[in-house]
N, C-alpha and C positions, 0 to 999 in steps of 0.2 A: 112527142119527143122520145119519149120510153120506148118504143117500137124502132125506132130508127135505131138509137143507141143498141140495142139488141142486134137488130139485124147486123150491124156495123161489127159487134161484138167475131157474130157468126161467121164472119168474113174472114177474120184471122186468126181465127183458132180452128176453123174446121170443124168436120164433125166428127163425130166418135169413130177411135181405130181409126182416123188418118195420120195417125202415128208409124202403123207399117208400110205407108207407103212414101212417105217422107224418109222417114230414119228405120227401117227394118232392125237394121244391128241394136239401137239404141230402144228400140220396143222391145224386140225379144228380151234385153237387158231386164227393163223396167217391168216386165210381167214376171221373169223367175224372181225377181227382189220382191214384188209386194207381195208374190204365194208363199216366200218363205220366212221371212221378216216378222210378219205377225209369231208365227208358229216358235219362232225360236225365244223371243220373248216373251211369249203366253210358259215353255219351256222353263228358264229361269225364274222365274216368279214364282209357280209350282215347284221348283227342284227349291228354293227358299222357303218357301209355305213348309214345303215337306219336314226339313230341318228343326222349325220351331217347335 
C-alpha cells in the first residue's frame, strides 16, 4: 500500500525543477527568495548580536 501511495504522491507533484516548466516566472521568483531570505536574517541577528 506504502508503494502505491508514493508513486500516487509522484504523480502530482512531479519531480524536482518542474517548477520551470510549469510556472518559469514563479520559480525564477522562488529561487532569488530563498538565496536571499536566509542571508538577510542571518544579517540582522548578527547586526543585534554585534550591539550587545
Amino acid at each position: 500500500m506504502g508503494k502505491r501511495r508514493d508513486e500516487l504522491k509522484k504523480l502530482g507533484h512531479g519531480k524536482k525543477g518542474m517548477g520551470w516548466v510549469k510556472d518559469p516566472k514563479k520559480a525564477a521568483y522562488n529561487k532569488v527568495y530563498n538565496k536571499t531570505t536566509f542571508g538577510i536574517i542571518l544579517d540582522i541577528i548578527g547586526m543585534i548580536l554585534m550591539t550587545l
